[in-house]
N, C-alpha and C positions, 0 to 999 in steps of 0.2 A: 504531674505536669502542670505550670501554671499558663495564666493566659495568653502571657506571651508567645511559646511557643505552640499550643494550642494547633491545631489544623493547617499547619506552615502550608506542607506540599499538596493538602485536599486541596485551596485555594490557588494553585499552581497553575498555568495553563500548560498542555504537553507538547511539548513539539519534537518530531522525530528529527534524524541526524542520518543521510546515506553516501557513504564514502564513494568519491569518482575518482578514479585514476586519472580518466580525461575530461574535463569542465565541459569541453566544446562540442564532446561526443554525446557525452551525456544530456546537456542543453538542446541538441540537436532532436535526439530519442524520446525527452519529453515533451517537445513541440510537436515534434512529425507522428510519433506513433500514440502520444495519449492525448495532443492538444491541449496542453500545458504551457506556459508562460510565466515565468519569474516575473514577482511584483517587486522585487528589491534585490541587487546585487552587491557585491563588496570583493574585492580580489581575495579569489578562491572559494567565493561563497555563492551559492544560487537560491535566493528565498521564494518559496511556491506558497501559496493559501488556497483550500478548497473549503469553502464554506466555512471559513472561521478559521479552521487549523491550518498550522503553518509545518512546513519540512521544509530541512535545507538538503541541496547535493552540497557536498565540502570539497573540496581537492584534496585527495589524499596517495599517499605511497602506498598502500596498505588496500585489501579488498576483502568483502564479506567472501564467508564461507557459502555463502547460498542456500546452506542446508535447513532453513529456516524463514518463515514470513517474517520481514522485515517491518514492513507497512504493509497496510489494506485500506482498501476504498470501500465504505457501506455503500449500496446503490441501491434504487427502488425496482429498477428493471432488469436482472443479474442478464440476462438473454441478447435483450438490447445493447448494453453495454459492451457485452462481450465481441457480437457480430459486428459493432464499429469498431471497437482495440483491433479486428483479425482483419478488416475492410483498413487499417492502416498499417498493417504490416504487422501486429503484434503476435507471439508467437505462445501460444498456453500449453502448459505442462501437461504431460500424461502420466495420470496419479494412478496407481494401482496396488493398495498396500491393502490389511486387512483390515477393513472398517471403513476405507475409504477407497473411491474409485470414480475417476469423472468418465463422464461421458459426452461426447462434444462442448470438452473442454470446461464443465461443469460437473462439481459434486454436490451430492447430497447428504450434510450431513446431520446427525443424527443431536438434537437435543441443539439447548440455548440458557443464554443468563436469564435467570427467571425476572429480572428488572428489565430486560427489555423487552418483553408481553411478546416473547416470538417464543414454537416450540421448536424451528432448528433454524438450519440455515444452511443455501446453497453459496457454495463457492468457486473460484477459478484463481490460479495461478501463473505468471511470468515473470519474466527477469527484465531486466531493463538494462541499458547497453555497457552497463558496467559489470553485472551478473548477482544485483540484488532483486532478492527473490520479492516479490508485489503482489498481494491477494486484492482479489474484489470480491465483495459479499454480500448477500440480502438476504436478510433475517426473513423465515416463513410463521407467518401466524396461521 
């Protein structure tokens, strides 16, 4: 490898990509139910930033399979967060598989990446009005 290419995509910054069938509905859903606001728009495109990182909603024909977290939110108070999403209308998944299981809308789950000085982490799950799946998480030391 020479220097050139060297650490291309480490230096990269990441931004996720979440398909909407409808711009206006979607726009709607991240205002009213997470209190979200695009910092920058462009026909077809809705640009968000929470703390530095950026996702876009896109306009698209096409819809996620939901069967998977898409995106997630790190947060400090998983509890807190959660009883506002549900005080705006948002609706969390009921996880019951083996190894995992929430309980008012929160799981607990077991272990974490040893670089971020946490040994697990709780979780919650929803969809947003296009039916991409959304996690919120807070790492437990």
């Amino acid at each position: 490898m020479n220097a050139h290419d060297e650490n291309t995509l480490a230096r990269a910054r990441v931004a996720t990509r979440l398909p909407a069938q409808d711009l206006d509905r979607a726009r709607r859903f991240y205002a009213e139910r997470l209190g979200l606001e695009p910092v920058d728009e462009r026909s077809g495109g809705l640009l968000y930033r929470c703390a530095g990182a950026d996702f876009v909603l896109f306009r698209s024909t096409g819809a996620s399979s939901g069967t998977f977290t898409q995106m997630a939110f790190e947060v400090d108070d998983i509890e807190g967060v959660v009883a506002e999403l549900k005080r705006r209308g948002v609706v969390f998944e009921d996880v019951d598989v083996p190894g995992l299981r929430t309980t008012d809308g929160i799981a607990e789950i077991e272990g974490n990446y040893p670089s971020k000085g946490a040994r697990a982490e709780r979780g919650a799950w929803f969809r947003d009005s296009e039916g991409n799946l959304l996690g919120v998480g807070e790492p437990v030391v």
